[in-house]
N, C-alpha and C positions, 0 to 999 in steps of 0.2 A: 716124616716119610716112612711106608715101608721098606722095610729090606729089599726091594726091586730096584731099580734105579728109575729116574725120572722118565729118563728116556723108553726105557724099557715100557712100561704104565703106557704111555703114551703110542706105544706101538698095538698096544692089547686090541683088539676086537672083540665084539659082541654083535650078535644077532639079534631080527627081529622077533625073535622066540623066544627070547634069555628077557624080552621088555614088555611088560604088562601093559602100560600105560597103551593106549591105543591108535592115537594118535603119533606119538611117534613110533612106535612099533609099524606104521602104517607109512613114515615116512622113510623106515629103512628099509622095509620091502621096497620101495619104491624108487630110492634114489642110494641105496647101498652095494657096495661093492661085494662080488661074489670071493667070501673067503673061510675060513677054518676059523670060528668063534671060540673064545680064552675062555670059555666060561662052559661052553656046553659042550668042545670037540668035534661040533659039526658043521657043514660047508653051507653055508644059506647067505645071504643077505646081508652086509655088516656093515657098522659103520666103526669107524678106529676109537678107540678110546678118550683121545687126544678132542675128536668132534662130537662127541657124546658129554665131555666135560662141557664142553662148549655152550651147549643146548642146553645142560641143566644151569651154566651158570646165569643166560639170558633168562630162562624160566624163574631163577631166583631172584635176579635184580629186580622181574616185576608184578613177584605174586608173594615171595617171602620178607622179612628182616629179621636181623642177629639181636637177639634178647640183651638184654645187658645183662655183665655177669657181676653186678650191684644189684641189690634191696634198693628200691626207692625211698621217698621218703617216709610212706604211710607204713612200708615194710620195715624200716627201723626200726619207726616208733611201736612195731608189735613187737618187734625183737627185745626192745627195750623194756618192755613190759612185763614185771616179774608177775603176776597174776594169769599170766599166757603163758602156752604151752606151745607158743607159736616156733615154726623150724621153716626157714625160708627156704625154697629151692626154685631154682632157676628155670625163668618160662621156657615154654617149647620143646622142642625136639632136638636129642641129640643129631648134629650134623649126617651123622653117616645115616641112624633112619631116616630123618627129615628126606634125604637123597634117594635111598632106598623107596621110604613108601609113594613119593611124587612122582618116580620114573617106572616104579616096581619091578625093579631087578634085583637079581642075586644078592647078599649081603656084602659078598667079597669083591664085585664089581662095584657096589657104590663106596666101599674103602676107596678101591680104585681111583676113582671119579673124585673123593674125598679129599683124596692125597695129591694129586693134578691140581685140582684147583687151590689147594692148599698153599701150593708150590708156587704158583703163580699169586697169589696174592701175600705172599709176604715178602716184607722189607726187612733191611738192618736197622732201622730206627727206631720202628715199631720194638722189632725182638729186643733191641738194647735197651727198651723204656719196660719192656712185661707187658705191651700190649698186645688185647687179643685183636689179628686178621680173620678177613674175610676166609671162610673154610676152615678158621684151625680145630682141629683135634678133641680141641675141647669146646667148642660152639657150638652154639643151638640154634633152632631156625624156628620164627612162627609164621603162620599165612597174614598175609596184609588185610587189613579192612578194607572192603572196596570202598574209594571215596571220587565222587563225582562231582567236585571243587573246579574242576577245570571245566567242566560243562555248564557245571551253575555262572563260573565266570562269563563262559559263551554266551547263555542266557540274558546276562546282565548286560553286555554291548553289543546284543541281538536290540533289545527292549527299547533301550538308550538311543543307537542307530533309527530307529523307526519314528522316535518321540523328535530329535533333536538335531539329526542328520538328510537322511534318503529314505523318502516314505514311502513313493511310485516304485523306484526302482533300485534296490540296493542291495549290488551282491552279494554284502558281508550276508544280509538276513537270509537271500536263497541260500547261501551255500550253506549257513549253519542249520538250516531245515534241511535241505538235502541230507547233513551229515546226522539227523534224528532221525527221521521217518523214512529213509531208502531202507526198503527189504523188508519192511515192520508188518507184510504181513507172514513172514516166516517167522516170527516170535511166539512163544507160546506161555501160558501162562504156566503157575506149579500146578493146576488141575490137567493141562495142557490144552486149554483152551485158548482158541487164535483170538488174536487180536483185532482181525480184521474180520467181521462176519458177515453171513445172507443176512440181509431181509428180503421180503416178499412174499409171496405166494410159498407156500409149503415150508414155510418158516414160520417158530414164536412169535419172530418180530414183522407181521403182517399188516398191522393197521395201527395209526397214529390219532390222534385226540389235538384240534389245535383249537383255541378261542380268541375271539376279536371284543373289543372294550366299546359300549353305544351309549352313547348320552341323548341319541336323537333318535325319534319314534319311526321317522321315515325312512333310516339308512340302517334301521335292524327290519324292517321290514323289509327291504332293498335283499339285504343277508338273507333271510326267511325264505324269501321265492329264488333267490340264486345263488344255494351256500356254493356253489362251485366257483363264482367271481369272487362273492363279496368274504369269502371265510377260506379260500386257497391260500397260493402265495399271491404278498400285492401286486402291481404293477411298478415297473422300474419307475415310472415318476414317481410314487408315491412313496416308494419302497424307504422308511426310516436306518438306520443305522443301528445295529445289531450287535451282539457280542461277537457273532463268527460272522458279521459282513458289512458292508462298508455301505454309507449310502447311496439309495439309486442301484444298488445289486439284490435282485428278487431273490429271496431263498425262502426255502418253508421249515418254520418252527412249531415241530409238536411235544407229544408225550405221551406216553403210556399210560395214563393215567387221567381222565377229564379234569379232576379237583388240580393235579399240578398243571396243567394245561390253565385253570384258572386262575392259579397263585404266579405262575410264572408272566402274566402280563398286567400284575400287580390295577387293577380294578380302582377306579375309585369308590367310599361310600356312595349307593345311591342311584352308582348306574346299572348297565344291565350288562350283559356275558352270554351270546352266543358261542355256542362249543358242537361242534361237530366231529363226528369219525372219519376218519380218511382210510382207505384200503390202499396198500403198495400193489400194481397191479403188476410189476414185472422186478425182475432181480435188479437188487439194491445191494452197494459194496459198502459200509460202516466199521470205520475206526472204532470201538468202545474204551475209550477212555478211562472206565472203569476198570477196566482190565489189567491198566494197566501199571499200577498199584502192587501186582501179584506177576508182573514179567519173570522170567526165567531165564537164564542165559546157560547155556550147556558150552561147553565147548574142552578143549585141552588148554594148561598153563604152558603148555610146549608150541604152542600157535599163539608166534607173535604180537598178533593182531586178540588174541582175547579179554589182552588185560584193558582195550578201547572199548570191547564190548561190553565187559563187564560193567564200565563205570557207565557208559551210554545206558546202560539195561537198571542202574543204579538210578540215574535222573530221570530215566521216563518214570520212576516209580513214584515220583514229587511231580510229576510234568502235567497228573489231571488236576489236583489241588491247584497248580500254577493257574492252568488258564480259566478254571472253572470259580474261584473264590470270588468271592462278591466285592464289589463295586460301587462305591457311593455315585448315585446321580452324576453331582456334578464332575466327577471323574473322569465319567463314560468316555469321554469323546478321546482322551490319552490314552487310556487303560483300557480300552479294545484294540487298541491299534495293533497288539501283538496277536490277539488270537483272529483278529481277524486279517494278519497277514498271512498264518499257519491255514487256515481255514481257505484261503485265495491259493495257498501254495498245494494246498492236497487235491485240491478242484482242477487246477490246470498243469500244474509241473511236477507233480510228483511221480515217481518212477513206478507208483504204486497204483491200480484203479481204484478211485476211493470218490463215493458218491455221497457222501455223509458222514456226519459226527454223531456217535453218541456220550453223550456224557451227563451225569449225577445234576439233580435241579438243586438251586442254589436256595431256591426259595420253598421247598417242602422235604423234613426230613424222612428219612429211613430207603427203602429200595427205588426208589421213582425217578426213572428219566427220562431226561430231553433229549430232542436228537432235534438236528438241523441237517437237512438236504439241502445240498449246494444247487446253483443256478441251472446246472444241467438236466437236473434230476427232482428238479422243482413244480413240471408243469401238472396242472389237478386237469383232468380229462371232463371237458364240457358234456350238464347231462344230456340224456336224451331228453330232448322237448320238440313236438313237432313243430315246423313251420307257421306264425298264425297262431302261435297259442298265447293268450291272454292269462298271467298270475298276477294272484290278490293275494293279498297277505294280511292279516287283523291282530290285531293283540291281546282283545278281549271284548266284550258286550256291556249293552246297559241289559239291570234283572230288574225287579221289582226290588231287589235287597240292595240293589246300586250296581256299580262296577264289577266287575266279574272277569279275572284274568283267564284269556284263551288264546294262545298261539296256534294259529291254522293259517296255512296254504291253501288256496284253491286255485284249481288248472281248467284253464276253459281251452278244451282245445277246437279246431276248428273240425266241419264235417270234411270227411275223406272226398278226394278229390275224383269229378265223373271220368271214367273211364273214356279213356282218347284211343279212336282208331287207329291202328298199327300200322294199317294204309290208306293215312289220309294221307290225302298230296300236300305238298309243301309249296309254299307260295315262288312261283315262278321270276327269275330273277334274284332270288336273296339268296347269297352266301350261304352255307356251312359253318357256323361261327366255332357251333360243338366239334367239327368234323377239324377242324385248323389247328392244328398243335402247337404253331408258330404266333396262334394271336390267346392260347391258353397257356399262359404264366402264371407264377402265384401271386397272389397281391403282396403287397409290398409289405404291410404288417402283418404276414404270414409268421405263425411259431415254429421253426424249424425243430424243436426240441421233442423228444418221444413223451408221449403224457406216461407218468409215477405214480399219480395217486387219482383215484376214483372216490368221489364224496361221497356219504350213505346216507341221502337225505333225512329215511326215519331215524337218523340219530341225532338230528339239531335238535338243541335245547337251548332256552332261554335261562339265567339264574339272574335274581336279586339281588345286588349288593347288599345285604342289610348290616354289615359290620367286619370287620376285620380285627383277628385273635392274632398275636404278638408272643410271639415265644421270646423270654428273655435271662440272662442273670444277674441277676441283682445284688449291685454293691453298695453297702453303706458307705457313707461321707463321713469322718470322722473328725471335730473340730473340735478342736482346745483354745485356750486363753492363759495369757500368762503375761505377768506383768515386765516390761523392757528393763532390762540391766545389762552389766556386761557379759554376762552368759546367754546372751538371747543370739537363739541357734540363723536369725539372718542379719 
């Protein structure tokens, strides 16, 4: 202790001027008492000494720890090495910096702070053994690794819960989504780029690439003259089971890119691949996944609550590799079950508007991604075709040289309709059917949903399966032979 007495120390003040740090400097303007600061002589803002120790000691339980004042073992053995010039010296920060540059005040106020806390954390047993406490004199302080062990554990009876427990409805999994993705579009990256972005119209991300797989010559011509049906999102009966959604839930899965558009619905030899462009016709809210790899978390170690953010901001940065890693087939039907609870939780419960996912394709390397529009934000706008119109669709000709591949659409539409008198009389006796508001409802398979995407017809294309390229690495099998005795290693 210094020459002050404990009590003394304990009575000191300090202002929010005398403290760099921001955040608390922001929290004694705010909630500090008006008085004559020990440090600068002037009346502002204070908080006692005694609660300034305070603050930095919560700050240190959970952003700092005390170095050991031991060499490790690898540090011995340098020690011990006369061919080294090695000289150990003890990690971190002397205590009183450490205090000093975390809070950044005066050097003699964090003595202050140094010696309070000092005071409070030692014992007789300790001092009677030569062990070093918490704050002594001679202790050093280093910052913590941020580590997101307890979030990866969350993960782990998140996964489990959904596989083995509560699959429809299980609070453990909302709440531990809730406690990821609330606020996440206030995140920013280190470029400071959000996590949550436009698509649409006056946006990069304005139109998407999706392909359908045809083994049958009459349901790619089907596609051909109506890519709005047959190449949108499917219909709920039909709708397969997805990585981000469940069966029987329509969502639409594209790409940025046609070729990943065609790798991602993995083709077989032989058939064929209709791939069309989809335009976002109206604003689109998208998570990118990618993003978030590169989160950011700003905050003060003096706000209790950072050191939850930090580790949360720690696992989202593992959390696109999580749901995005590939999946064997026979898998699938387990090992979706998480992302496509995450993907049902952003759609209808999250505190966030989020109309989609973007995230990294699993099945083509370098920049290319997939994005999934959830059910709300799924419907592809019916084209214009007049009433009466008759499409053909062909897939090629006989030539004299033989077959001859040619994809064409033809639109027959009908002649415009004769002009009807504006005062012809209406037949005497019959209702108003147009005129009745009470017998015009919507039909019953009516889409309530606002249409997202507009198809571009001249962008269907047909491709070839003619082979599939296999990126791999390659390890050798290495076998030996050896005759059995009693050193035979099984």
């Amino acid at each position: 202790m210094h020459s002050v007495d404990s009590d003394d120390l304990e009575a000191k003040r300090i202002c929010y001027a005398c403290i760099g740090e921001q955040y608390l400097s922001d929290e004694v303007r705010a909630k500090g008492k008006r008085a004559k600061c020990s440090y600068c002589d002037k009346t502002r803002r204070t908080f006692s000494l005694d609660k300034m120790a305070e603050r930095v000691a919560t700050a240190f339980e959970q952003h700092y720890y005390r170095t050991s004042d031991q060499p490790n073992d690898y540090e011995y053995m340098l020690q011990r090495d006369k061919e080294l010039s090695y000289e150990w010296n003890r990690h971190g920060d002397d205590v009183v910096y450490a205090i000093q540059n975390a809070a950044e005040i005066p050097e003699d106020a964090a003595q202050d702070v140094q010696s309070i806390l000092e005071e409070e954390h030692s014992d007789f047993d300790s001092a009677a053994m030569g062990e070093e406490t918490e704050f002594a004199s001679d202790s050093y302080y280093k910052e913590k690794k941020v580590s997101d062990d307890a979030w990866r554990e969350e993960w782990y009876r998140f996964e489990n819960s959904l596989k083995t427990e509560a699959r429809f409805f299980s609070r453990t999994a909302a709440t531990h989504l809730a406690a990821i993705f609330d606020g996440v579009d206030a995140l920013r990256t280190r470029q400071g780029q959000p996590l949550v972005v436009d698509a649409g119209p006056g946006t990069p991300f304005h139109t998407l690439s999706r392909a359908r797989v045809f083994q049958s010559e009459d349901k790619l011509e089907a596609a051909m003259c109506r890519p709005d049906l047959q190449l949108g999102s499917p219909p709920a009966l039909v709708a397969a089971a997805g990585r981000m959604n469940a069966r029987g839930i329509s969502v639409f899965y594209g790409a940025n890119d046609p070729k990943a558009a065609i790798a991602e619905v993995r083709p077989p030899v032989g058939s064929k691949v209709a791939v069309a462009q989809f335009e976002i016709i109206r604003k689109l809210r998208l998570l990118d996944l990618t993003a978030l790899k590169n989160v950011q978390m700003r905050g003060s170690i003096f706000d209790v609550d950072f050191a939850r953010r930090l580790e949360r901001a720690q696992f989202l940065k593992s959390l696109s590799n999580r749901i995005t890693q590939p999946v064997m087939p026979d898998d699938e039907p387990f090992e979706y079950l998480a992302t496509q609870a995450i993907a049902d939780f952003l759609a209808t419960e999250s505190s966030v508007p989020i109309d989609g996912i973007i995230f990294p394709s699993v099945q083509v390397a370098g920049d290319v991604l997939n994005v999934v529009l959830f059910h709300k934000a799924a419907r592809v706008e019916a084209m214009e075709i007049p009433s009466g119109t008759e499409i053909r669709a062909r897939t090629g000709q006989s030539t004299a040289e033989g077959w001859e591949v040619d994809y064409s659409v033809f639109e027959e539409v009908p002649p415009p309709p004769p002009k009807v008198d504006e005062e012809k009389e209406k037949s005497p006796g019959w209702p108003d059917f147009d005129a009745m508001p009470a017998l015009a409802g919507e039909r019953v398979d009516s889409d309530p949903r606002e249409p997202s995407l507009r198809v571009m017809p001249d962008s269907v294309s047909v491709h070839h399966v003619e082979g599939v390229v296999f990126k791999t690495d390659e390890y050798q099998v290495r076998r030996s032979r050896w005759e059995k005795d009693d050193r035979s290693p099984f």
